[in-house]
N, C-alpha and C positions, 0 to 999 in steps of 0.2 A: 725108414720113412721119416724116423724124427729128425735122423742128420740131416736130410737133405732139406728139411723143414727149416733147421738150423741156418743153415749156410744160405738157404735162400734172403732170410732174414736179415741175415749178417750184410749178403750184398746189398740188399734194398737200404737199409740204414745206411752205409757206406757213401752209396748213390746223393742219398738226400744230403748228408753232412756235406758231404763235399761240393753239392750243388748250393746249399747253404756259404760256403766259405767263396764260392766263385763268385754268388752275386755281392757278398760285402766286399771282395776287393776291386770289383767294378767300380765302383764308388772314391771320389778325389774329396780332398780337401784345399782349403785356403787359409792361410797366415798371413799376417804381414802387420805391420805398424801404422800408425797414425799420430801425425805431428799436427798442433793445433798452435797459429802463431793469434795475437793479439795484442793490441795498441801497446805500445807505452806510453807515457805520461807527455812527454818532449816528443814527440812526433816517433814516428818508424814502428817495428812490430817485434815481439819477443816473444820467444819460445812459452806454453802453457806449462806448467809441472806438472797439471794435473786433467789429463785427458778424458775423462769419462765423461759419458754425457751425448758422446757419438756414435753413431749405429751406422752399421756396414752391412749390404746386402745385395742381395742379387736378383736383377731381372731379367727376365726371359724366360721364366720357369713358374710352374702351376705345380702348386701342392694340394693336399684338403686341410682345411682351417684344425688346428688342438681343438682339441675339448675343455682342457680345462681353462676359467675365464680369470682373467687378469683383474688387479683394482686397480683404478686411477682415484686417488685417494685427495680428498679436502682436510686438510690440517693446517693449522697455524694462519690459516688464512692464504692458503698456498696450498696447490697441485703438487701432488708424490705419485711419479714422475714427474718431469717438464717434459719428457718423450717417451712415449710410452709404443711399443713396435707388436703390431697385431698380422695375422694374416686373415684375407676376405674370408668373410665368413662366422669371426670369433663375435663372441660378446662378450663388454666390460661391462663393471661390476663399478659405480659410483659411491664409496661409503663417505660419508658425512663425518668425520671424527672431532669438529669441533660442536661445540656447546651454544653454535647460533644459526641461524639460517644461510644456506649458499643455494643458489640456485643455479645449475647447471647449466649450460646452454651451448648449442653451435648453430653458426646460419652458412655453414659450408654445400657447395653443392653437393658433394661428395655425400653428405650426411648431415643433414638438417635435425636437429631435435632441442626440445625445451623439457628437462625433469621437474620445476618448478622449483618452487619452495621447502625445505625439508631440513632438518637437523639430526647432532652422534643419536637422539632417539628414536629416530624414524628409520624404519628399513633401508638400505641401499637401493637405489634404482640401476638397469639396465639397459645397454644398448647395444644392438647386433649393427657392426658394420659390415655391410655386404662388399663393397667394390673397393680396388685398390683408388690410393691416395691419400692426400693430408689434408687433415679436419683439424683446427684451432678450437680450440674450447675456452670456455669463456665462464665466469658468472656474473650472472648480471646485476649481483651486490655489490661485488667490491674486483672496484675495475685494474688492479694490480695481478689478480688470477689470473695465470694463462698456463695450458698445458697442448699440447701437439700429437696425436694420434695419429700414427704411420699405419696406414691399415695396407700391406706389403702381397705378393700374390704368392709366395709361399713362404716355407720355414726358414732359408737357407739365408739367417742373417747372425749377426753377433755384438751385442753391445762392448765397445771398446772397453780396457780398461784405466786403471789411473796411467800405470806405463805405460799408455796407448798400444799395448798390441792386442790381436785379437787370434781366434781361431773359429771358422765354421767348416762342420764335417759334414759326411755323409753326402752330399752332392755328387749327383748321376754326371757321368761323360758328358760334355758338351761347349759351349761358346757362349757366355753371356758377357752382363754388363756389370760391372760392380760397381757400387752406390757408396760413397761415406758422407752424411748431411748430422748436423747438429743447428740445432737455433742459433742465429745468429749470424750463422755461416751459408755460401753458397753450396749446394751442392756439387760435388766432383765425383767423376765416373770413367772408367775404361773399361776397355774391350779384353777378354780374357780365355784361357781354354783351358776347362777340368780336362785331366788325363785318368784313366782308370786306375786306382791305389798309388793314383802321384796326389804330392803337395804343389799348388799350385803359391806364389806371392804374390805379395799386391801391396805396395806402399802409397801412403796418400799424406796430401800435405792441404789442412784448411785453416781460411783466414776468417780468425772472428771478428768482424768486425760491420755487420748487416746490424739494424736495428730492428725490434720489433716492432712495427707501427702500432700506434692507439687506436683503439677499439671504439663503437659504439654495444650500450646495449641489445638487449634482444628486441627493441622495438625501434632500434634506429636511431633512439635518443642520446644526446649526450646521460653522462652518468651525473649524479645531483655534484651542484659544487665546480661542475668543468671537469673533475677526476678523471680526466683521458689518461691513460699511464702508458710512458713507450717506453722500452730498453734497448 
């Protein structure tokens, strides 16, 4: 009785491992490179050395948001990130790490919010973005702050590296749209098809050379001084 207990066992385990290993190789990935040109001084555009900074992603695909929450971080008087890649649903984590007041703010339709006034001694504040898109963040102290919040509609993205390549895995079979955008630049996109335990490529080529337009406050006002800052 126990052998056949055994052996039943043996197959059930068998079943599932290997039902385990079927669905991970269902599953495609995507590689490829990212070249970033910008100005030269005398006109024309020259290759970047240093690629980071750009996020590659894909639409067409619904995930559920992580858990755990990211920070977009105030320091030196500057946003840590400049882009920071969420999916619907996540909430950030605002820590204050300088020693003076910043006040947070976006007037994006996407996601409208004001954290006020607060300093490294005061708590962090938070914010749950619900819907895909890009939210410009702002503080309405010191008009040089600016950071970008890609709230994405799932996981399946990967911030480039300095050698511009990337890797995103785990991506179920199918046909979407691949995305590589950084500030500054326009976004570029094509049409592409995950294969089950294939690697898929995807090379892309952006041109920095967009400005960030100047900001008003969170009341619509100029900043004291005229201090509109564009890059």
């Amino acid at each position: 009785m126990k052998t056949g207990i055994h052996i039943l066992v043996f197959f059930i385990l068998a079943f599932v491992f290997s039902t385990v290993g079927y669905s991970q190789s269902t599953k495609g990935s995507i590689t490829g490179t990212v070249k970033v040109l910008e100005k030269k001084l005398m006109g024309g555009l020259k290759e970047k050395d240093d690629t980071s900074g750009v996020l590659v992603y894909l639409t067409g695909l619904v995930t559920e948001p992580p858990k755990e929450i990211p920070n977009l971080i105030q320091e030196d008087k500057t946003f840590h990130p400049m882009l920071l890649p969420v999916v619907a649903g996540q909430t950030v984590s605002f820590p204050n790490y300088d020693n003076i007041y910043h006040n947070v703010f976006s007037v994006s339709p996407i996601k409208s919010f004001d954290l006020g006034q607060y300093k490294s001694t005061d708590p962090p504040k938070d914010v749950t973005f619900d819907k895909p898109g890009l939210v410009p963040v702002f503080c309405n102290i010191h008009p040089q702050m600016i950071s970008f919040v890609l709230i994405l509609e799932n996981k399946a993205f990967a911030e480039v590296g300095k050698d511009g390549k990337f890797v995103i895995t785990d991506v179920p079979p199918g046909r979407y749209t691949i995305n590589a955008w950084k500030p500054k630049t326009q976004r570029v996109n094509s049409e592409i098809e995950v294969l089950p335990g294939q690697e898929t490529v995807a090379n892309f080529e952006l041109k920095e050379i967009e400005k960030i337009p100047p900001h008003k406050r969170k009341d619509g006002s100029d900043y004291p001084g005229g201090d509109d800052w564009e890059s």
